[in-house]
Phi, psi and omega in degrees: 000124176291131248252323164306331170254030157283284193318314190301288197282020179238012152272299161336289177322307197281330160326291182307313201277332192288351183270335151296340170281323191285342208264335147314301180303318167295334161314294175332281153289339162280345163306289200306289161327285182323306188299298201305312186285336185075043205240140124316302189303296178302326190301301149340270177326315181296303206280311169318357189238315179301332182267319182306242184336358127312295180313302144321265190330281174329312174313304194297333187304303213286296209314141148086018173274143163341145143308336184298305199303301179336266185328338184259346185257359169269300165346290173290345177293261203306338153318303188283332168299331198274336177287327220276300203290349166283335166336290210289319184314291193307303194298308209267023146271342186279324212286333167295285214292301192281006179079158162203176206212063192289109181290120165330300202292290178331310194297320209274329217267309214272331153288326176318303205303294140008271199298315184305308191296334174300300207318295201326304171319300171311311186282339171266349196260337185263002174293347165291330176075045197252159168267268210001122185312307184303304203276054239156294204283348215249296220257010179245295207303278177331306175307299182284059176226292224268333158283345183234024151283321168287338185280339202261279221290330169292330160284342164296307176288315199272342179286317219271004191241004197266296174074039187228149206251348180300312158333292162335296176304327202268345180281333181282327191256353147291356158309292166353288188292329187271355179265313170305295166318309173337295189304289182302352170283324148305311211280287175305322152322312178314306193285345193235013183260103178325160183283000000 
């Protein structure tokens, strides 16, 4: 192995891990904030930062492995994205039939915070400058975080001036859809990426 691309993959790595540690940590709080607010949206957000952190973890496994290894760890990447949007879909039907009381205040503080740590996350996965599948797909999970951090903060706003919950839900299921393109979008990279 040549010591540059020794040098790639311990950046790589270390890229991952720190975007797995943020992204736990937001999985944490936005869990919690969701429960707390009675938010679909943040709750959406929360289990999508939990599978984001898995993924990171696989990814960090893959670097400096066959392509092969690569390719089954975007995969399973791009697999999970597509469960997380059926998750947030079934809640946010549950949440239309039986109601919710989504806090407003709760949605905005806890996506602003949300949208900085993506941002971050975004910005260590592009100083790699990497083709790699997994770091390709590392860098679709952040963005689509970092779009439906904004999608949360408008439904935040729009619950408290609404004083209506609909918002939330629709926030909720366009988490869904951007995580469900996410997924296929990995997915389809996997099949077009050479052995």
């Amino acid at each position: 192995m040549s010591g540059a691309h020794s040098d790639t993959d311990h950046l790589q790595k270390r890229t991952l891990l720190a975007v797995l540690g943020l992204n736990f940590g937001l999985f944490v709080v936005l869990g919690i904030g969701g429960l707390a607010a009675n938010s679909s949206a943040l709750l959406a957000n929360a289990v999508d930062n939990a599978s984001d952190a898995v993924v990171y973890l696989l990814s960090f496994l893959a670097v400096g492995r066959a392509v092969i290894w690569k390719k089954r760890a975007a995969r399973t990447s791009g697999i999970m994205l597509l469960i997380v949007a059926a998750m947030v879909l079934v809640d946010a039907v549950r949440r239309f039939i039986f109601g919710s009381d989504p806090g407003g205040w709760t949605m905005i503080v806890l996506a602003l915070i949300a949208a900085v740590i993506n941002l971050i996350c975004l910005e260590l996965i592009r100083r790699q400058k990497s083709d790699d599948v997994n770091m390709r797909a590392a860098e679709t999970f952040s963005f689509n975080d970092f779009a439906s951090n904004g999608g949360i903060l408008v439904a935040g706003g729009l619950v408290m001036w609404l004083d209506q919950s609909w918002p939330d839900l629709v926030v909720g299921i366009i988490v869904a859809a951007i995580a469900l393109k996410g997924g296929l979008d990995i997915l389809r990279s996997v099949r077009e990426t050479p052995q």
